[in-house]
C-alpha positions as a Markdown table, in Angstrom:
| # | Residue | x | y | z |
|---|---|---|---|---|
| 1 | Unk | 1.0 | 29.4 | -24.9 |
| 2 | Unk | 4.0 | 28.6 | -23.1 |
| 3 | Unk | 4.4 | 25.7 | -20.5 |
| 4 | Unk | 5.1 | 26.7 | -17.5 |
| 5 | Unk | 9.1 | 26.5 | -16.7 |
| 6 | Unk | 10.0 | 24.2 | -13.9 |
| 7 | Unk | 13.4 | 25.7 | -11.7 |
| 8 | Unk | 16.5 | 24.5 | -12.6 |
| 9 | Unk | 18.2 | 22.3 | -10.2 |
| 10 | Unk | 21.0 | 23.3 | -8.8 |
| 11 | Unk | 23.5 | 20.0 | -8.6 |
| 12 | Unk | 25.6 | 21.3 | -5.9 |
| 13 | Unk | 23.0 | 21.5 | -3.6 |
| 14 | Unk | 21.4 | 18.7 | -4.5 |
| 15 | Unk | 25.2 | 16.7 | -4.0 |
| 16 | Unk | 25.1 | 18.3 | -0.6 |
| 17 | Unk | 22.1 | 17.7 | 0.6 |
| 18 | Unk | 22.4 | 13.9 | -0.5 |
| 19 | Unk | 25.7 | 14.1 | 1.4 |
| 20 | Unk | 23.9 | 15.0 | 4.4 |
| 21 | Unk | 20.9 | 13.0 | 4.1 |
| 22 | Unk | 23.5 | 10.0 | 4.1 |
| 23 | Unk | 25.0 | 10.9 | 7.1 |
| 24 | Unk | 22.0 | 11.5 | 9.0 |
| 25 | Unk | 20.6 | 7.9 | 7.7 |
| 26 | Unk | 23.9 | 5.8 | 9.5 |
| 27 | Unk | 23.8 | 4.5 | 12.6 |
| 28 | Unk | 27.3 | 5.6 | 13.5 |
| 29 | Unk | 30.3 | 7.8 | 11.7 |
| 30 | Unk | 30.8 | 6.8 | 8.0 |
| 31 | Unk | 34.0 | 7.2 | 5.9 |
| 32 | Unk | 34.4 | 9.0 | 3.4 |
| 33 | Unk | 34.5 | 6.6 | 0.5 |
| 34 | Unk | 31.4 | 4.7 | 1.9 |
| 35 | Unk | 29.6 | 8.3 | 1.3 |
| 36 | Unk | 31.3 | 8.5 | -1.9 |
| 37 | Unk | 29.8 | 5.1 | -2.9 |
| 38 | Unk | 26.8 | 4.8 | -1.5 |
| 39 | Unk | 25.5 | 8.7 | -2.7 |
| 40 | Unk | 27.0 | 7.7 | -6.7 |
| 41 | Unk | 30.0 | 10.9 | -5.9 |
| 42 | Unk | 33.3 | 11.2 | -7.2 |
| 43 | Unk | 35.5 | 11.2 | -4.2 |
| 44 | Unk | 36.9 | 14.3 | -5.1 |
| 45 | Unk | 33.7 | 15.8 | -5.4 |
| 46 | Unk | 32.7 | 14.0 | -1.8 |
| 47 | Unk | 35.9 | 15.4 | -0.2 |
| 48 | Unk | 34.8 | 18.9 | -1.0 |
| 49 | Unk | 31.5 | 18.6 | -0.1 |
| 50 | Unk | 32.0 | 16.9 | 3.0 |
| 51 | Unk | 34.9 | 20.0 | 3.8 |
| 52 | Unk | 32.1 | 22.7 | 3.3 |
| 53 | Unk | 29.8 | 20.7 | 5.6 |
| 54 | Unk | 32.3 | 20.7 | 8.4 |
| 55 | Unk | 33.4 | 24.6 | 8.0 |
| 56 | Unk | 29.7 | 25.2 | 8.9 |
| 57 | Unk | 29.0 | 22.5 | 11.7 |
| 58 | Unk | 27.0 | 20.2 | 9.8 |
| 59 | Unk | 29.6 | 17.3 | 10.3 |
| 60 | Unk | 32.6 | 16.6 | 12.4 |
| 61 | Unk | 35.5 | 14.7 | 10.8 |
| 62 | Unk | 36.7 | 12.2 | 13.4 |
| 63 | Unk | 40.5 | 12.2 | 12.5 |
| 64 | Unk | 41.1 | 8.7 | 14.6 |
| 65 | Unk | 38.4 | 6.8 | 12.9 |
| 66 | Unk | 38.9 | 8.8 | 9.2 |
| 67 | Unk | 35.1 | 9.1 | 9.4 |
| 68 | Unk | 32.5 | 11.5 | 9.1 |
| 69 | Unk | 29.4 | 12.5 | 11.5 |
| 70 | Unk | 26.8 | 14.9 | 12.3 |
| 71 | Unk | 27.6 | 17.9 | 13.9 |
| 72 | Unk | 26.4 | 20.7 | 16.4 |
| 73 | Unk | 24.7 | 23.0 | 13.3 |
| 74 | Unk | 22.6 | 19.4 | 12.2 |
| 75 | Unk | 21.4 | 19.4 | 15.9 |
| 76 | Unk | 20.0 | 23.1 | 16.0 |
| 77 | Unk | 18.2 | 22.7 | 12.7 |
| 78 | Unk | 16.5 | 19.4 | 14.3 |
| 79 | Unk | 15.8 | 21.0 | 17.5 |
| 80 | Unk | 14.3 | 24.2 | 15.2 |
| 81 | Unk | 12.2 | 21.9 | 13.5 |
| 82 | Unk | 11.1 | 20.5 | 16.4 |
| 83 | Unk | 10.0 | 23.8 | 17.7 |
| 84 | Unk | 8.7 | 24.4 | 14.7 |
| 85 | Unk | 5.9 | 22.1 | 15.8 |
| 86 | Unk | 5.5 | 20.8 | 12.2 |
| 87 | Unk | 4.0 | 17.7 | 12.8 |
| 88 | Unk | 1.2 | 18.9 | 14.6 |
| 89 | Unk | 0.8 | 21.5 | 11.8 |
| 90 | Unk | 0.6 | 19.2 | 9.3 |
| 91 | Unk | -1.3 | 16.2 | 10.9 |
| 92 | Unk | -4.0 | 18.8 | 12.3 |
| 93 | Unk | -6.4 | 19.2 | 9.0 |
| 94 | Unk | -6.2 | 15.5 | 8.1 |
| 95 | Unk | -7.1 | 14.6 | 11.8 |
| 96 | Unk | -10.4 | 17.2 | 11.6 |
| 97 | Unk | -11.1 | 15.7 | 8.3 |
| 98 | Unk | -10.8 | 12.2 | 10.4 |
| 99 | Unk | -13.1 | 13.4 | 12.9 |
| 100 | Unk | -15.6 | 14.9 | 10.8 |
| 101 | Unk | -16.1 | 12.0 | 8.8 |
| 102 | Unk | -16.2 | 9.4 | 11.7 |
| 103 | Unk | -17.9 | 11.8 | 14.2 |
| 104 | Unk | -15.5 | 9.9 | 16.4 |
| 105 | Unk | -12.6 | 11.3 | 18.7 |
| 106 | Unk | -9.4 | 11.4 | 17.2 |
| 107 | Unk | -5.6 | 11.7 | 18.4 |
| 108 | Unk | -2.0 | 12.1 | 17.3 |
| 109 | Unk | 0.8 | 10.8 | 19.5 |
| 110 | Unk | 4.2 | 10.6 | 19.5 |
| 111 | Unk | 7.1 | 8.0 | 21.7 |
| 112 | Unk | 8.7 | 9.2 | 24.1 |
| 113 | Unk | 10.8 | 6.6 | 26.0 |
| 114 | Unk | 8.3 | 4.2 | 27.2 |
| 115 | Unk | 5.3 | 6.8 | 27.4 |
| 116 | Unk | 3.0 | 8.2 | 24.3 |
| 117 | Unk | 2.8 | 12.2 | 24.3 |
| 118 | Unk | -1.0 | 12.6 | 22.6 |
| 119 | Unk | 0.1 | 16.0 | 20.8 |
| 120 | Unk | -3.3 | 16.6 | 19.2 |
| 121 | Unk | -7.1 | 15.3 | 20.3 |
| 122 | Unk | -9.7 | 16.6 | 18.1 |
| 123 | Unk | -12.9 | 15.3 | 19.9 |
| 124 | Unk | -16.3 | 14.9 | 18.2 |
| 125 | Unk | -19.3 | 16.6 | 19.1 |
| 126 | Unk | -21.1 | 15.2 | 21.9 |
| 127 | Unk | -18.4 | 12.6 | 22.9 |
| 128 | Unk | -17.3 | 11.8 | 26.2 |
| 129 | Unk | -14.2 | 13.5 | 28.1 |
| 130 | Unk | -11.3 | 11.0 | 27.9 |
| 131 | Unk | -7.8 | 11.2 | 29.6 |
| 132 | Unk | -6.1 | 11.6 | 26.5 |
| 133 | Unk | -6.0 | 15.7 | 26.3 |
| 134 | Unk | -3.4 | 17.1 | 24.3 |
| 135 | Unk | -0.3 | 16.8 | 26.5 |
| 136 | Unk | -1.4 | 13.7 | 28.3 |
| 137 | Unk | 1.7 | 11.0 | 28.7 |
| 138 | Unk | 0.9 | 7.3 | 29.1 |
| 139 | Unk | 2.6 | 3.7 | 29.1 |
| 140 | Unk | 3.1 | 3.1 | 25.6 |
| 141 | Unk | 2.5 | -0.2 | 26.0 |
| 142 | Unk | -1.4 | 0.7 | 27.2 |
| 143 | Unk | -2.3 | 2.3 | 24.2 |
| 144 | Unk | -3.4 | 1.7 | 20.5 |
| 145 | Unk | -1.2 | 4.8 | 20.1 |
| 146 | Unk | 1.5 | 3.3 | 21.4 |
| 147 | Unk | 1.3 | -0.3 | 20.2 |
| 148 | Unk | 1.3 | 0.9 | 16.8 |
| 149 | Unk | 4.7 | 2.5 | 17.1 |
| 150 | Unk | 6.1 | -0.6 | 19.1 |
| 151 | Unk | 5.1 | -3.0 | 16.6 |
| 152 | Unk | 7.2 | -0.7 | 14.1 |
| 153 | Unk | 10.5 | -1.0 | 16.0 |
| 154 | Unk | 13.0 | -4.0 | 16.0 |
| 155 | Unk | 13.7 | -6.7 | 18.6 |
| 156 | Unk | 16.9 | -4.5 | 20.1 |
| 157 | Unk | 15.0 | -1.4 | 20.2 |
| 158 | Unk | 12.0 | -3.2 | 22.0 |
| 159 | Unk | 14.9 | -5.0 | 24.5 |
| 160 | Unk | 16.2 | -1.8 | 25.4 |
| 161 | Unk | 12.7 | -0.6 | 26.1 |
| 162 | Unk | 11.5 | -2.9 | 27.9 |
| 163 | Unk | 13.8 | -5.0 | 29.4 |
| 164 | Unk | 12.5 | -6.8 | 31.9 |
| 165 | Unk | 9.3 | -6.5 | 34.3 |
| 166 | Unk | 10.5 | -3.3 | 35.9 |
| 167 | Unk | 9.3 | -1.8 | 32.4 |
| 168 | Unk | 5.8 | -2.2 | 33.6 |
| 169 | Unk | 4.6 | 0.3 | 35.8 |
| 170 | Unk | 2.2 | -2.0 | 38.2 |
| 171 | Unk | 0.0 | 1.0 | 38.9 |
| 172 | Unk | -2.0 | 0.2 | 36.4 |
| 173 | Unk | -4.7 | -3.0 | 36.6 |
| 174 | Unk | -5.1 | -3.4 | 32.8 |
| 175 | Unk | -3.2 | -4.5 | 30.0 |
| 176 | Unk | 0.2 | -6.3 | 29.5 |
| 177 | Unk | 2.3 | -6.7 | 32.4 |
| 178 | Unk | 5.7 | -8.5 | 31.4 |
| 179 | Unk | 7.7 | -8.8 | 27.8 |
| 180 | Unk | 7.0 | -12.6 | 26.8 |
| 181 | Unk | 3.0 | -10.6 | 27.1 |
| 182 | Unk | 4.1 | -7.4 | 25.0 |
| 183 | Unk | 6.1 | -9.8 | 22.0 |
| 184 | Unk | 3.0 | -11.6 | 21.8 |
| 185 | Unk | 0.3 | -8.6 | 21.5 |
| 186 | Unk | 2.9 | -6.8 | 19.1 |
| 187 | Unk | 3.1 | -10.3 | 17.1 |
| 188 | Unk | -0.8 | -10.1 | 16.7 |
| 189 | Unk | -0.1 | -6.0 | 15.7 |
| 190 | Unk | 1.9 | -7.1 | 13.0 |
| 191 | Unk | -0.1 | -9.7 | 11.9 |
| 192 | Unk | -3.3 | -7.7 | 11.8 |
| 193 | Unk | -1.9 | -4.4 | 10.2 |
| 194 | Unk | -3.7 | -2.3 | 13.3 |
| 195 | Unk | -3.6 | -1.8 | 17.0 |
| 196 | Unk | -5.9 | -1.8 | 19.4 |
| 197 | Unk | -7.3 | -1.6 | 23.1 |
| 198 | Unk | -10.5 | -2.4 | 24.9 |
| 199 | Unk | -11.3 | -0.5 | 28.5 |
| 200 | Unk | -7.4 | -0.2 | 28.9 |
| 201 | Unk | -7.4 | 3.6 | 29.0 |
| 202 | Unk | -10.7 | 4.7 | 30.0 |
| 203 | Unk | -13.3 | 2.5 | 30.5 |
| 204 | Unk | -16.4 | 1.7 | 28.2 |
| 205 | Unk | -14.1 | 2.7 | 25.0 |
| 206 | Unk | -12.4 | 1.1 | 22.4 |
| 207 | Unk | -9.4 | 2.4 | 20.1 |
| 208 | Unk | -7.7 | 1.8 | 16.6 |
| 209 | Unk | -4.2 | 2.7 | 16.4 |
| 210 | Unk | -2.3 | 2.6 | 12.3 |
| 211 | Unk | 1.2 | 4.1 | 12.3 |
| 212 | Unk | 2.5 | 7.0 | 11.1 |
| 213 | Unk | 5.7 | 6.7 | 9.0 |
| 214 | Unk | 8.4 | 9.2 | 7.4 |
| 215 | Unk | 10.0 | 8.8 | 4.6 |
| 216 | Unk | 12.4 | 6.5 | 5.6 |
| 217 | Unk | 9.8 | 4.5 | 7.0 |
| 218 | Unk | 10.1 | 5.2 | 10.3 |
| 219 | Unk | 6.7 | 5.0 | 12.6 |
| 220 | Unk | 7.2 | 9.1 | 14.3 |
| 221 | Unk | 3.5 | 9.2 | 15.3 |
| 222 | Unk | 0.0 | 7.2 | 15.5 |
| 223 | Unk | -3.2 | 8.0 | 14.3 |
| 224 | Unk | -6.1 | 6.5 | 16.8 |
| 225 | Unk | -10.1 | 6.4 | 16.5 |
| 226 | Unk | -11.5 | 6.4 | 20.1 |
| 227 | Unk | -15.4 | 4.8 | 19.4 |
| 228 | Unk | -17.5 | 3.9 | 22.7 |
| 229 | Unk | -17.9 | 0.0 | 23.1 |
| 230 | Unk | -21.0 | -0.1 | 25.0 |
| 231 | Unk | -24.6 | 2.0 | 25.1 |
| 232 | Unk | -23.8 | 5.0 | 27.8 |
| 233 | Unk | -25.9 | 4.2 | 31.5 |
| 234 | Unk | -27.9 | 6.5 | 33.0 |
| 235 | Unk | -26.6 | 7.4 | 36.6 |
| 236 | Unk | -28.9 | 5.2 | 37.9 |
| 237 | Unk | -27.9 | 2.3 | 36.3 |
| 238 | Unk | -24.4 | 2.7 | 36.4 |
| 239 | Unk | -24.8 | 2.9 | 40.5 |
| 240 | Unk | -26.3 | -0.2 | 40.1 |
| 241 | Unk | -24.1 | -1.6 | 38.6 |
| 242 | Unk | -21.2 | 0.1 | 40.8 |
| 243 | Unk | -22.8 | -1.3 | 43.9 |
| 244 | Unk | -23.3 | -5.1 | 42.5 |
| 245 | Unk | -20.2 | -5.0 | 41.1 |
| 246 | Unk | -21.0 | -5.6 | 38.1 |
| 247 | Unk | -19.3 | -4.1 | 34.8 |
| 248 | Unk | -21.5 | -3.5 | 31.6 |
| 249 | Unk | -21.5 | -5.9 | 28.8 |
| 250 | Unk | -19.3 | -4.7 | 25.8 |
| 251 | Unk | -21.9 | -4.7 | 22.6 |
| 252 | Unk | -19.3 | -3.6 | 20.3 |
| 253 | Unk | -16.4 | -6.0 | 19.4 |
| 254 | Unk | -13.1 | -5.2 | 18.1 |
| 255 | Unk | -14.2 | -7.1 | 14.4 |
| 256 | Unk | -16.8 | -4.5 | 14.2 |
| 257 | Unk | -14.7 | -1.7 | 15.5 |
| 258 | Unk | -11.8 | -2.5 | 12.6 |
| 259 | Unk | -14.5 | -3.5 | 9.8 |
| 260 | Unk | -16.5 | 0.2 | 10.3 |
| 261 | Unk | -13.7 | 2.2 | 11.1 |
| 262 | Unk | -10.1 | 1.1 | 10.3 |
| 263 | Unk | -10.0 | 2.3 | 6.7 |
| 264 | Unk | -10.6 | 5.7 | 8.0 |
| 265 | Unk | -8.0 | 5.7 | 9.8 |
| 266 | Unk | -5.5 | 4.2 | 7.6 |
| 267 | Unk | -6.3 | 7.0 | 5.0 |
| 268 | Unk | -5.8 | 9.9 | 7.8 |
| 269 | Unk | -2.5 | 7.7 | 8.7 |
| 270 | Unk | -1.7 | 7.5 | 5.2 |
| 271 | Unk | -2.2 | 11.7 | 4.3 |
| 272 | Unk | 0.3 | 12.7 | 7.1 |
| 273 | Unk | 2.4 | 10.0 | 6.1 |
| 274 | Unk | 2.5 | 11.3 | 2.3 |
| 275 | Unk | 2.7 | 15.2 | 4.1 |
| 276 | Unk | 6.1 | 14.6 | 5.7 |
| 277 | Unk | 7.5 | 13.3 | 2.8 |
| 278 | Unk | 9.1 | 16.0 | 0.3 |
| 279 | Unk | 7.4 | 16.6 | -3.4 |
| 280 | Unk | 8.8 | 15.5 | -6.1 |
């Protein structure tokens, strides 16, 4: 019986694509024998390729600088992609698949600026309502969501942020309120391998935060766990408590919260991590 045939590879597209790839990658324009190095291409072979790419809008050749950078045509197949909606595609069944074995709220969330866009929330049966609909924007720096991106980015990225107390929208009571605050919290992040926050987004819940990474390595999204942190009060009670002044006790800590349920979360971070990386 015959194996089954894999397809040929076609070099030339492969070169191509490598070429492009590298482009994307840089931080600024590149010349052409940086690409040429860099991809393992002759520089004949990188001159051609790099030709094609700019008869089609891929990349502009910056005659002044001799270098090489994306063009218009790269743009419109990003912004495709992006309305494409692909992430949520592919983060949507891992997400359920979260929730049904947690029988916890879930949520996907991109950056956007300073604010977390929650792009999916799959809630549990019989959960509470919480502010974080599908849609919802919020300070980054409030949320597990967005602490587990920030922790991922570098100390000029997070200056540019957030560079100085204007950052910190003072509408809001809890959570961090200046950058010597945020380094320290995103220090902990690090440390820990998870994010986190207690009451910070809606009272009398707790949330674990793990990063979602590309294949480059870059944190695109978040996976959070919402979990309630203290038995729910009747209305009674929590009248009582309203009028006295008095906030109910937290009975679940954030040990117990990352020893029960962080390793669920890692392995929903980690199948839509492995999903937006290519086979092979």
């Amino acid at each position: 019986m015959n194996s089954p045939q894999r397809p040929a590879q076609v070099p030339a597209a492969k070169n191509v694509l490598s070429v492009l790839r590298y482009v994307a990658a840089q931080a600024g324009p590149v010349g052409a024998a940086a690409i040429a190095r860099d991809v393992g291409l002759p520089r004949s072979t990188t001159y051609h390729l790099l030709a094609a790419l700019v008869d089609d809008g891929f990349v502009v050749h910056l005659p002044e600088e001799r270098k090489y950078a994306l063009g218009v045509t790269a743009h419109e197949l990003g912004t495709g992609y992006s309305r494409q909606a692909p992430l949520q595609r592919i983060a949507r069944f891992p997400i359920a698949q979260l929730v049904a074995r947690t029988r916890r709220t879930a949520h996907l969330a991109v950056m956007h600026g300073r604010e977390v866009i929650y792009v999916i929330e799959e809630r549990a049966k019989r959960q509470s309502e919480l502010v974080t609909d599908a849609g919802v924007r919020l300070p980054a720096h409030l949320t597990a969501s967005g602490r587990a991106m920030l922790a991922s980015m570098s100390a000029a990225q997070l200056a540019a942020l957030y560079p100085g107390p204007e950052a910190f929208p003072t509408r809001y009571e809890n959570g961090v309120h200046s950058v010597e605050a945020l380094n320290e919290l995103l220090a902990r992040i690090r440390e820990r391998g998870f994010s986190w926050e207690q009451d910070e987004v809606t009272d009398g819940f707790s949330s674990l935060a793990v990063p979602v990474v590309d294949r480059g390595g870059y944190a695109v999204a978040s996976v959070t766990l919402t979990v309630a942190n203290r038995p729910a009060l009747s209305t009674a009670a929590a009248a009582r408590h309203a009028a006295e002044g008095l906030a109910p006790e937290r009975t679940v800590q954030l040990e117990d919260l990352a020893t029960q349920w962080l390793p669920e979360v890692r392995r929903c971070a980690a199948e839509i991590s492995r999903r937006l990386r290519p086979s092979g």
